[in-house]
MIDOSE-1310 file (N, C-alpha, C; in nm, 2 decimals, decimal comma, always signed):
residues 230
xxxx	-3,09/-1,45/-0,39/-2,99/-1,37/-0,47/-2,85/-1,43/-0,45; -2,79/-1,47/-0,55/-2,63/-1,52/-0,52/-2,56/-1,40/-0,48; -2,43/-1,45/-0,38/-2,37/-1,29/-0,29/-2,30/-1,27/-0,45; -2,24/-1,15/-0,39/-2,20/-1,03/-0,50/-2,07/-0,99/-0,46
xxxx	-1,96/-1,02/-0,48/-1,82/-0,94/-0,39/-1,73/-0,88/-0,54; -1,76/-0,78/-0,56/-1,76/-0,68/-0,68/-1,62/-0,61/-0,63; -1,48/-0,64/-0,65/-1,38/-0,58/-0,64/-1,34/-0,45/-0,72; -1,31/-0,33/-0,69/-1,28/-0,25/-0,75/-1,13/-0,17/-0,74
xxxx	-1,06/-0,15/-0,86/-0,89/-0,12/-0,78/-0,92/+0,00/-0,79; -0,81/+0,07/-0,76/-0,75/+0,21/-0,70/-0,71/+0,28/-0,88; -0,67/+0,21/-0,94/-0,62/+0,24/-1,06/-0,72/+0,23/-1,15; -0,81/+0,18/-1,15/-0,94/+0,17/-1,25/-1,02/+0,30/-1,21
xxxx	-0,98/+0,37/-1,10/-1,10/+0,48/-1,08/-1,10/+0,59/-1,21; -1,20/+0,63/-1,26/-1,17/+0,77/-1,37/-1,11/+0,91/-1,29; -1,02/+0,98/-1,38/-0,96/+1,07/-1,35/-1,06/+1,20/-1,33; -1,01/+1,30/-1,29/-1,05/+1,41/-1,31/-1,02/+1,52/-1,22
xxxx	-1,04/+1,64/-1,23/-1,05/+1,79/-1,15/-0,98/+1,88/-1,29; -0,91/+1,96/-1,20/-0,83/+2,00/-1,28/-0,70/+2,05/-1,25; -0,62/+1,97/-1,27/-0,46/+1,94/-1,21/-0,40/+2,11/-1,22; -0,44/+2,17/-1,35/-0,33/+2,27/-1,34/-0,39/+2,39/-1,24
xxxx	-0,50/+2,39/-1,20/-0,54/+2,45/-1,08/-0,53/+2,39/-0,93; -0,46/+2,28/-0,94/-0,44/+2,23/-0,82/-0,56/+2,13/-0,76; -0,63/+2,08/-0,82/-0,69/+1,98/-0,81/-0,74/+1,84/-0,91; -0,69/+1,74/-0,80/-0,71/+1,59/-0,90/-0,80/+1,55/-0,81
xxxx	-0,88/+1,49/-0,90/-1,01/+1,41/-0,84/-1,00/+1,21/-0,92; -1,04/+1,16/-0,85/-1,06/+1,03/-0,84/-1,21/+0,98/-0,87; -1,26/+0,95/-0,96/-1,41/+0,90/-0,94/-1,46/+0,70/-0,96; -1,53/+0,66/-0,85/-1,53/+0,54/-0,85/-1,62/+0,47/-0,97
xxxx	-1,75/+0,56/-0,94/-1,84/+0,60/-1,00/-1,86/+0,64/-1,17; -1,94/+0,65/-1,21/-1,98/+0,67/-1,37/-2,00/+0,87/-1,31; -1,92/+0,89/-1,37/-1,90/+1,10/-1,33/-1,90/+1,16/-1,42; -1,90/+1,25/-1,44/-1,92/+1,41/-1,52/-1,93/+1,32/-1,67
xxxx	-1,80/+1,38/-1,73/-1,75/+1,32/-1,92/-1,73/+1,17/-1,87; -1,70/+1,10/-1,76/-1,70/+0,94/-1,74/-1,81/+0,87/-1,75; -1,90/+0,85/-1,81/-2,02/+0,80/-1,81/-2,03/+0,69/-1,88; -2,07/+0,54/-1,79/-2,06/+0,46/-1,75/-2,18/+0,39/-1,71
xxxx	-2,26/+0,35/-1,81/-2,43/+0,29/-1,76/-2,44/+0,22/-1,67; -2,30/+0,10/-1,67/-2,32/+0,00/-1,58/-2,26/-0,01/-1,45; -2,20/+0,15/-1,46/-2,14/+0,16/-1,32/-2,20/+0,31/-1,25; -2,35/+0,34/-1,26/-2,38/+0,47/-1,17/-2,46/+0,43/-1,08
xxxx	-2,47/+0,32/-0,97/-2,44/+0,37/-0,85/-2,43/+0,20/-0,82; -2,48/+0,21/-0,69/-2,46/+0,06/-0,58/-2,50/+0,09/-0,43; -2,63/+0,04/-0,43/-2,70/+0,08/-0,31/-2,77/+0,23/-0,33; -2,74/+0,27/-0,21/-2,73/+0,42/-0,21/-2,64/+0,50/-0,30
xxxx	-2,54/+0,47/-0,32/-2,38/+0,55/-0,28/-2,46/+0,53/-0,52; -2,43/+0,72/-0,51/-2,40/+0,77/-0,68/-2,27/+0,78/-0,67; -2,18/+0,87/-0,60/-2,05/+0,85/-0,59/-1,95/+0,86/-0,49; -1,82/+0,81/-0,51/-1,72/+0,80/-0,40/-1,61/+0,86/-0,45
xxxx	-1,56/+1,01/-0,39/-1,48/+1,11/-0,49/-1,32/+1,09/-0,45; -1,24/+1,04/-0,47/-1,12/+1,10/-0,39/-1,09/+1,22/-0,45; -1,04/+1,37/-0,33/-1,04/+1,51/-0,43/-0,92/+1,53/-0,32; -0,80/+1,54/-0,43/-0,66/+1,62/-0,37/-0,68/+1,75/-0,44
xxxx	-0,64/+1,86/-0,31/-0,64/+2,00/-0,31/-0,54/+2,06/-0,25; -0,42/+2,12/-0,36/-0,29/+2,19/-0,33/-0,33/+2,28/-0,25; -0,25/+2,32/-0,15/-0,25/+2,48/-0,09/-0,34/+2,56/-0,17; -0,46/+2,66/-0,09/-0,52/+2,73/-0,20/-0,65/+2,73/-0,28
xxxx	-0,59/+2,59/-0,32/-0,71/+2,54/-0,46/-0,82/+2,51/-0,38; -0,92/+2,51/-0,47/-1,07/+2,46/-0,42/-1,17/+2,45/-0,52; -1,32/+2,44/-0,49/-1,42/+2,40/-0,57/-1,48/+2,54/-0,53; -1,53/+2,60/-0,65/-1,59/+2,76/-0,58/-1,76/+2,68/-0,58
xxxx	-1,84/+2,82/-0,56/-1,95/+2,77/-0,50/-2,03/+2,71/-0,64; -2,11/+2,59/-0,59/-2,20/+2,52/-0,70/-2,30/+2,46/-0,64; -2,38/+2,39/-0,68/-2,53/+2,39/-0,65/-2,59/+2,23/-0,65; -2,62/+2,18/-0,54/-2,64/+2,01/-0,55/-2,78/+2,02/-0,49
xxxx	-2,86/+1,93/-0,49/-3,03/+1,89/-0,47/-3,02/+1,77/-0,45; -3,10/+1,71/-0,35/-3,17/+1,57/-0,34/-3,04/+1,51/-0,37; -2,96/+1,50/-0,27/-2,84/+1,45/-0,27/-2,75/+1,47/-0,12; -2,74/+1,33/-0,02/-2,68/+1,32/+0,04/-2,55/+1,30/+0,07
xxxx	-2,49/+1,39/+0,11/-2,32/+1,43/+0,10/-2,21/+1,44/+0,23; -2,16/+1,30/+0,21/-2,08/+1,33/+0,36/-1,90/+1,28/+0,28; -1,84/+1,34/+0,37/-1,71/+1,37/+0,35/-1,63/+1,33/+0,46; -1,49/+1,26/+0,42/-1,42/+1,18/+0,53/-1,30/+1,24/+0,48
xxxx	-1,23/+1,34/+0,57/-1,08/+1,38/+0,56/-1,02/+1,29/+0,60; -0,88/+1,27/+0,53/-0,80/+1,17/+0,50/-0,64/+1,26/+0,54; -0,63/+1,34/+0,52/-0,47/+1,45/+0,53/-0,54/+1,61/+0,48; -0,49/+1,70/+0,57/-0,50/+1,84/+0,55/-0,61/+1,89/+0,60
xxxx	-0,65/+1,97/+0,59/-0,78/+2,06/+0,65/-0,93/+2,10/+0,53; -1,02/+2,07/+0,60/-1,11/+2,15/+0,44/-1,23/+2,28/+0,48; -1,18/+2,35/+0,45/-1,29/+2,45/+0,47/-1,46/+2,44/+0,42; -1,55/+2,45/+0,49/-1,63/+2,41/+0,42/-1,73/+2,53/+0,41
xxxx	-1,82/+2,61/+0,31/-1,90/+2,75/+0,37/-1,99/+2,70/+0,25; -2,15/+2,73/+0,31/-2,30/+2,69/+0,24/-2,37/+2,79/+0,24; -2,46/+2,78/+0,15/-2,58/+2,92/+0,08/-2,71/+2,88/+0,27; -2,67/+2,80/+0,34/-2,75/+2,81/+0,47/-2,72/+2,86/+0,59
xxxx	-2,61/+2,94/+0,54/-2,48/+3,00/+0,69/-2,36/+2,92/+0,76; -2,36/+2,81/+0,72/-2,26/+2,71/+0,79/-2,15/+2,74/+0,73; -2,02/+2,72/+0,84/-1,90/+2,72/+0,77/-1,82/+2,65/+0,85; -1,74/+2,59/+0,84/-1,67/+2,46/+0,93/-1,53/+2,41/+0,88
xxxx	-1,42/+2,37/+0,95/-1,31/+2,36/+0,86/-1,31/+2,22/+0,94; -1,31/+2,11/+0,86/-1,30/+1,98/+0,84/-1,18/+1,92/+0,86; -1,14/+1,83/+0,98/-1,02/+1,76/+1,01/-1,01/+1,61/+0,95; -0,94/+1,55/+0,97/-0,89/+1,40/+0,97/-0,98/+1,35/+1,10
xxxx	-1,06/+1,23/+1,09/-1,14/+1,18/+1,21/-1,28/+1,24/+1,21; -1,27/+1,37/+1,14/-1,46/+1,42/+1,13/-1,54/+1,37/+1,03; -1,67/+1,38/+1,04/-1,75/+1,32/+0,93/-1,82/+1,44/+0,96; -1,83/+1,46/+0,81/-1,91/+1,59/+0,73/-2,04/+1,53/+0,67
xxxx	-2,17/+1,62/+0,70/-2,31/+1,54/+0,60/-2,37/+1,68/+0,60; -2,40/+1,71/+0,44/-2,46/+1,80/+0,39/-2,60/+1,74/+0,32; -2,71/+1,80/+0,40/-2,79/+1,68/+0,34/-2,84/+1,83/+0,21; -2,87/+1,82/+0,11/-2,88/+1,93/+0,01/-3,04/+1,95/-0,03
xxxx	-3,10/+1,84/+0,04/-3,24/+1,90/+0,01/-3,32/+1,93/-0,14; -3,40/+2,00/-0,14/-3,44/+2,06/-0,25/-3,35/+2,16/-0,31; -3,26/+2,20/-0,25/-3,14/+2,27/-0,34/-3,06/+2,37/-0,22; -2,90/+2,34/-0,20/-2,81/+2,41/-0,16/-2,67/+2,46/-0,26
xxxx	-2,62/+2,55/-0,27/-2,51/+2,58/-0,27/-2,39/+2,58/-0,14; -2,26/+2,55/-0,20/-2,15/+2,54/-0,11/-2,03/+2,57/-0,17; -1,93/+2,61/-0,07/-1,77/+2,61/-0,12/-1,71/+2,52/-0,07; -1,59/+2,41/-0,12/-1,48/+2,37/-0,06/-1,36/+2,42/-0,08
xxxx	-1,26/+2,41/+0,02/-1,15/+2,51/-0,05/-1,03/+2,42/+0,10; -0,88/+2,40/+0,01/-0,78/+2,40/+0,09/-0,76/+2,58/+0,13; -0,79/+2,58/+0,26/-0,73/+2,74/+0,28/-0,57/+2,71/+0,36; -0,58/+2,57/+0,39/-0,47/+2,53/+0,50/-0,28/+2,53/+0,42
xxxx	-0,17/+2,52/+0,51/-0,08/+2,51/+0,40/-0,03/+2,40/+0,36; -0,10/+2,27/+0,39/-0,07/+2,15/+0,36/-0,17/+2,09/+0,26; -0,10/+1,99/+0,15/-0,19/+1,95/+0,06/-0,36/+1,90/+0,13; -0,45/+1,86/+0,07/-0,57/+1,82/+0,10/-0,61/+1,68/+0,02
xxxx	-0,66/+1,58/+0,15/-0,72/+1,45/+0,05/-0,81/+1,45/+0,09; -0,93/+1,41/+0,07/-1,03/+1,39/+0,09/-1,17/+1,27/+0,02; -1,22/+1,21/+0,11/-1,33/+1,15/+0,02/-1,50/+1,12/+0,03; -1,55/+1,20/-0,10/-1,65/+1,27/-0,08/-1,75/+1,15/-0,12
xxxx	-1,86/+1,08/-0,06/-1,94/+1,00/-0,09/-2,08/+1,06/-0,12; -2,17/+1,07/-0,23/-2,30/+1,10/-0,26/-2,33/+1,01/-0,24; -2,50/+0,98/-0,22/-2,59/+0,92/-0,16/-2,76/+0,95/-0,17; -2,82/+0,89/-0,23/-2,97/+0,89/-0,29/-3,03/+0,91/-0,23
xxxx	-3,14/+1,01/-0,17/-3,19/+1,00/-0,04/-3,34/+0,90/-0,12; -3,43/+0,82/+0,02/-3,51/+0,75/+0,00/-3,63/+0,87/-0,04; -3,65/+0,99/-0,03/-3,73/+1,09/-0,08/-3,70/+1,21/-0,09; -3,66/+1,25/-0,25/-3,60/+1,36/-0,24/-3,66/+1,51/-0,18
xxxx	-3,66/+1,58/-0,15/-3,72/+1,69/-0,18/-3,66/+1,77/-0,01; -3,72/+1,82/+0,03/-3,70/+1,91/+0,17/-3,61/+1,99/+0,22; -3,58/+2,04/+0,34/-3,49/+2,15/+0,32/-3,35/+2,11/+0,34; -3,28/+2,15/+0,32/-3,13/+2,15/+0,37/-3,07/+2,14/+0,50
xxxx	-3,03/+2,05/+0,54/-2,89/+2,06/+0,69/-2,79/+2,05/+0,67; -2,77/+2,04/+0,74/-2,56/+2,05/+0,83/-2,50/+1,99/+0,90; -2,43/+1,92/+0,91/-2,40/+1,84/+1,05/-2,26/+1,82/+1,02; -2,16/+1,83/+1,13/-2,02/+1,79/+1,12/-2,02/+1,75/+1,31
xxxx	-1,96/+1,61/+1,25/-1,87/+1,50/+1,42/-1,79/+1,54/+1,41; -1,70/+1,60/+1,52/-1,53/+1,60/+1,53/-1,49/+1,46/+1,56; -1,44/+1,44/+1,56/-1,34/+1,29/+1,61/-1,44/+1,19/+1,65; -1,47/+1,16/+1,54/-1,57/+1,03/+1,58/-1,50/+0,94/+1,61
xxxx	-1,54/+0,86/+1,67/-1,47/+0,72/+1,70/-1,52/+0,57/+1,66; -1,42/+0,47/+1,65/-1,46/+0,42/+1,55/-1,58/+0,28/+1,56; -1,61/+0,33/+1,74/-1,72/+0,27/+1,79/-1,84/+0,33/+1,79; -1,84/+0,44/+1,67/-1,94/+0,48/+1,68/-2,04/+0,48/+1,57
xxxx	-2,14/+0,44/+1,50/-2,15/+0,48/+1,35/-2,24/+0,57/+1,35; -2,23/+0,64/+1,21/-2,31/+0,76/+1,18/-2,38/+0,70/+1,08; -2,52/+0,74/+1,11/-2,61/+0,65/+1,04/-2,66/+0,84/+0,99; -2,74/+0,75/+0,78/-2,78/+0,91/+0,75/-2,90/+0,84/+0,70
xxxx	-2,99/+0,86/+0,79/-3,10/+0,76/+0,80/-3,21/+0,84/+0,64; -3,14/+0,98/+0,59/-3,24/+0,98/+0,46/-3,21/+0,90/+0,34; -3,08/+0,87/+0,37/-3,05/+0,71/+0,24/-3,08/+0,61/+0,32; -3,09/+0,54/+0,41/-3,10/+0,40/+0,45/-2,97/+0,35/+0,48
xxxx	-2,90/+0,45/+0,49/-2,74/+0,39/+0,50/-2,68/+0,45/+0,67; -2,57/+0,34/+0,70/-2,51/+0,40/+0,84/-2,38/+0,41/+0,72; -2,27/+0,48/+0,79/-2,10/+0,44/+0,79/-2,04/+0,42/+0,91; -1,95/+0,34/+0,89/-1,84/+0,26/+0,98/-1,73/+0,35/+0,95
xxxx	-1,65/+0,32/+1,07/-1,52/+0,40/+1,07/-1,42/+0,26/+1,13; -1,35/+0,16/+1,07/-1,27/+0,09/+1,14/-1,12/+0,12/+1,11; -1,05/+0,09/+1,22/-0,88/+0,09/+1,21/-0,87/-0,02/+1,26; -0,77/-0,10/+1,20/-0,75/-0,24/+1,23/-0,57/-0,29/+1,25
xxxx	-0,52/-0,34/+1,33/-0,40/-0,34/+1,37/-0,33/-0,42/+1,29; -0,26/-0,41/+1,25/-0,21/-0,58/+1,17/-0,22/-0,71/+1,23; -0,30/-0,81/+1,16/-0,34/-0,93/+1,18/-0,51/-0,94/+1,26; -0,55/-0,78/+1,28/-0,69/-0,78/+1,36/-0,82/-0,82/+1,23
xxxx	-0,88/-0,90/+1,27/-0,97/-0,94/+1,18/-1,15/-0,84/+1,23; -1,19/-0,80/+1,17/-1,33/-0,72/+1,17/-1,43/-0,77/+1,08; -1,54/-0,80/+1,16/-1,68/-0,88/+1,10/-1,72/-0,73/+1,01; -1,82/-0,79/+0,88/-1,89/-0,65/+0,84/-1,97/-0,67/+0,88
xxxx	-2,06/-0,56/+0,88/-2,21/-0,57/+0,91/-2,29/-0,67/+0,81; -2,39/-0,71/+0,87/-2,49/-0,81/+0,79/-2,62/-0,75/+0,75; -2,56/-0,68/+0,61/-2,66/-0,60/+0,50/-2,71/-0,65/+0,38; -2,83/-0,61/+0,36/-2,83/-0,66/+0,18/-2,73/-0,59/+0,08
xxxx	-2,65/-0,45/+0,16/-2,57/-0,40/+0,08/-2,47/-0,36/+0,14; -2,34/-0,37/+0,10/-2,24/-0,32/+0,19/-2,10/-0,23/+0,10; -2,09/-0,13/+0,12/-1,95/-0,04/-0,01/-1,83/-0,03/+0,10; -1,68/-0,09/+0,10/-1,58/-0,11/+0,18/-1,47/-0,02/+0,10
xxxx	-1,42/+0,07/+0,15/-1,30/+0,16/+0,09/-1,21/+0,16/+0,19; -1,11/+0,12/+0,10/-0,98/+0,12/+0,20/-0,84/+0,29/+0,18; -0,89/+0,33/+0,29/-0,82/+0,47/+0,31/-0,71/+0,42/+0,31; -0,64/+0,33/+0,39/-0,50/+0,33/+0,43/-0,50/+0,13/+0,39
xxxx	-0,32/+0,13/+0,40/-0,32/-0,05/+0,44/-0,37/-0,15/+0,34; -0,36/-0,24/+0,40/-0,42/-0,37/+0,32/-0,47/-0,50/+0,37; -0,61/-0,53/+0,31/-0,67/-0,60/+0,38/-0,72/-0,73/+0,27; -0,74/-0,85/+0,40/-0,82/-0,98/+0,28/-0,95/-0,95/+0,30
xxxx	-1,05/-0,99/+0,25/-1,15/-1,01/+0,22/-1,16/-1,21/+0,13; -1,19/-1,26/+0,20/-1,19/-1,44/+0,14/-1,05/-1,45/+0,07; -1,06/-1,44/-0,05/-0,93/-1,48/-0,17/-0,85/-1,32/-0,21; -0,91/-1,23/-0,16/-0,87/-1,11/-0,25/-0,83/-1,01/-0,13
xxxx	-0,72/-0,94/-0,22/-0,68/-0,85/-0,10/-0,67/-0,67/-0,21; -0,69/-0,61/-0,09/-0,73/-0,48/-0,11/-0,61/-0,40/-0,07; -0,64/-0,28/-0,13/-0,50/-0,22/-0,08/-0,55/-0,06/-0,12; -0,49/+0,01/-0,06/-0,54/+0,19/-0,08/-0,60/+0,25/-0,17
xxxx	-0,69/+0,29/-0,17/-0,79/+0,34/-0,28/-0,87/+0,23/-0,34; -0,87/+0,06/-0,35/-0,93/+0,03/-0,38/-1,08/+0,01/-0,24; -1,17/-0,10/-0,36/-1,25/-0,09/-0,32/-1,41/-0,18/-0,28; -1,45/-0,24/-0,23/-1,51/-0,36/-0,29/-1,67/-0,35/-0,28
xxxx	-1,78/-0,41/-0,33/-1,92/-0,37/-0,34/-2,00/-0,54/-0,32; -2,04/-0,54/-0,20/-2,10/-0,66/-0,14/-2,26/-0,68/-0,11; -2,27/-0,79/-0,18/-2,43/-0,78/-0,16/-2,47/-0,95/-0,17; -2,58/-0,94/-0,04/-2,60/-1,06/-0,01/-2,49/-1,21/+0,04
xxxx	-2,41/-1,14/+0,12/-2,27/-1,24/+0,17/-2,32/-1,19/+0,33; -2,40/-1,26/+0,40/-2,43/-1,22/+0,54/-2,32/-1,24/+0,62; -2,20/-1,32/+0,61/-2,08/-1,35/+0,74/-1,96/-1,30/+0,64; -1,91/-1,18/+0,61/-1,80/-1,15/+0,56/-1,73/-1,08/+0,67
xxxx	-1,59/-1,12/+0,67/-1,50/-1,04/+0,72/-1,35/-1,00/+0,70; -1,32/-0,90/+0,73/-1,17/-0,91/+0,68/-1,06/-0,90/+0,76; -0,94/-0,90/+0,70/-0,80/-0,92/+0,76/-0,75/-0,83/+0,77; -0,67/-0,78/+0,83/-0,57/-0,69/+0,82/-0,42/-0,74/+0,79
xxxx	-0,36/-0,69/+0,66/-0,31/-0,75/+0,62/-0,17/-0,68/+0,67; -0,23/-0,56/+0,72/-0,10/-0,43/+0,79/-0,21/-0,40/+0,87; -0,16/-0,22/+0,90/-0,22/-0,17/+1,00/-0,29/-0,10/+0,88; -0,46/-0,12/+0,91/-0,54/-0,07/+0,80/-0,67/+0,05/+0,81
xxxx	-0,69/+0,13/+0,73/-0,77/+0,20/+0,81/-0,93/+0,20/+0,69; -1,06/+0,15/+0,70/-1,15/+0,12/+0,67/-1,27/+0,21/+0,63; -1,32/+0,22/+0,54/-1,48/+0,29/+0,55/-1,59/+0,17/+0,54; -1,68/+0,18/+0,60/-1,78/+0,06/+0,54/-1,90/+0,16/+0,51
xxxx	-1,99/+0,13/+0,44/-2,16/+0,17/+0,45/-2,21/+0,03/+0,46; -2,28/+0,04/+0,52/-2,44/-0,04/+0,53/-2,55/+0,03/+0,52; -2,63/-0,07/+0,38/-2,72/-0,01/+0,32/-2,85/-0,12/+0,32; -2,94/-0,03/+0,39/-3,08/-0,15/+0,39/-3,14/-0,15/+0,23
xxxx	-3,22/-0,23/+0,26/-3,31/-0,33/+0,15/-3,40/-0,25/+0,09; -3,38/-0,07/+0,08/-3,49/+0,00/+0,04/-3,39/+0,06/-0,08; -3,29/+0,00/-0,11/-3,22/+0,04/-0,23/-3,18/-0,12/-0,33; -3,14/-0,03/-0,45/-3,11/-0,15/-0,53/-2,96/-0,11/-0,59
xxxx	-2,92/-0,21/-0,62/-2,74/-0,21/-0,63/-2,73/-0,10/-0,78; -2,81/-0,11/-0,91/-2,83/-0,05/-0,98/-2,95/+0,05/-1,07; -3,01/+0,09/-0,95/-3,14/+0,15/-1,00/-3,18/+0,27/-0,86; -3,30/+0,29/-0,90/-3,36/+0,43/-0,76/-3,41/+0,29/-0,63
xx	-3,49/+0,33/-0,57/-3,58/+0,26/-0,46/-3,65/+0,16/-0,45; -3,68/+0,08/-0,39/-3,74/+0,02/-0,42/-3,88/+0,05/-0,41
């Protein structure tokens, strides 16, 4: 397979939420009325949400299935409350995974008094069906990854200093989102919100171009960049 280094900007994402309620959403992904044949998914990953939420605002409760859901706060606090008893208010440094099973409901909501950013990644599980979990890391650290072994996928958490260079992992699939900063990747440089989709490049690494702060997934060989499972 020839490598794949699929750049995506910060400004090409489709819009959405709904602003006059206090929420803008970001979608990287082919989403709701954005639909997009040649862009619904890459690897695992169906979508990568950035969701700002004013003081207040939120998503009331709705209903997701066969869909793995983890969430990386970025600024502000997020309340989180599910149809399984969990409820958890989500910081900057936690990773959030709702695995949805055969079917959960949930609420998000800014209850805090500072705006809310956040970015929400769905995820294919390799067999849908079974019950629902929960799991929230406080302050993971960035030597640690959280692997969500029902997609095939781990995530990375790196922060990189200006001028620190970080190897990616060596996957058939790899999705890099840059929270903060700006970074090279070979010829191309990245910068906040964007985003890049790598596949089959086994020695990639990047630069820090400032002080930058990273998501990676690594996704094994049991998914395909555009379709279900293998």
């Amino acid at each position: 397979m020839e490598p794949v280094i699929d750049v995506r900007r910060s400004a090409d994402r489709y819009p959405g939420g709904e602003p006059d309620a206090g929420i803008e959403s970001f979608h990287a992904f082919s989403f709701g009325p954005h639909y997009d044949p040649d862009n619904l998914r890459f690897g695992s990953i169906l979508a990568c949400n950035e969701e700002h939420l004013a003081p207040g605002a939120g998503f009331a409760e709705h209903p997701h299935s066969h869909t793995e859901i983890v969430t990386w706060v970025i600024s502000g606090e997020l309340t989180h409350r599910d149809s399984t008893g969990h409820e958890s208010v989500v910081h900057p440094g936690d990773v959030q995974h709702l695995s949805s099973g055969g079917g959960v409901r949930h609420v998000e909501r800014n209850d805090g008094i500072k705006p809310l950013v956040f970015l929400q990644m769905w995820l294919a599980p390799l067999s849908p069906g079974g019950d629902p979990t929960y799991d929230v890391v406080h302050g993971i650290a960035d030597s640690t990854p959280y692997d969500v072994p029902a997609a095939g996928a781990t995530l990375h958490i790196r922060r990189l200093a200006d001028g620190e260079r970080t190897e990616l992992p060596s996957a058939p699939h790899l999705y890099v989102h840059v929270i903060r900063g700006e970074v090279r990747l070979h010829d191309k440089d990245l910068r906040q919100g964007d985003a890049v989709r790598i596949a089959g490049e086994p020695d990639a690494e990047m630069l820090a171009l400032s002080g930058a702060h990273l998501l990676i997934w690594e996704m094994g060989a049991g998914t395909l960049p555009g379709g279900g499972p293998e």
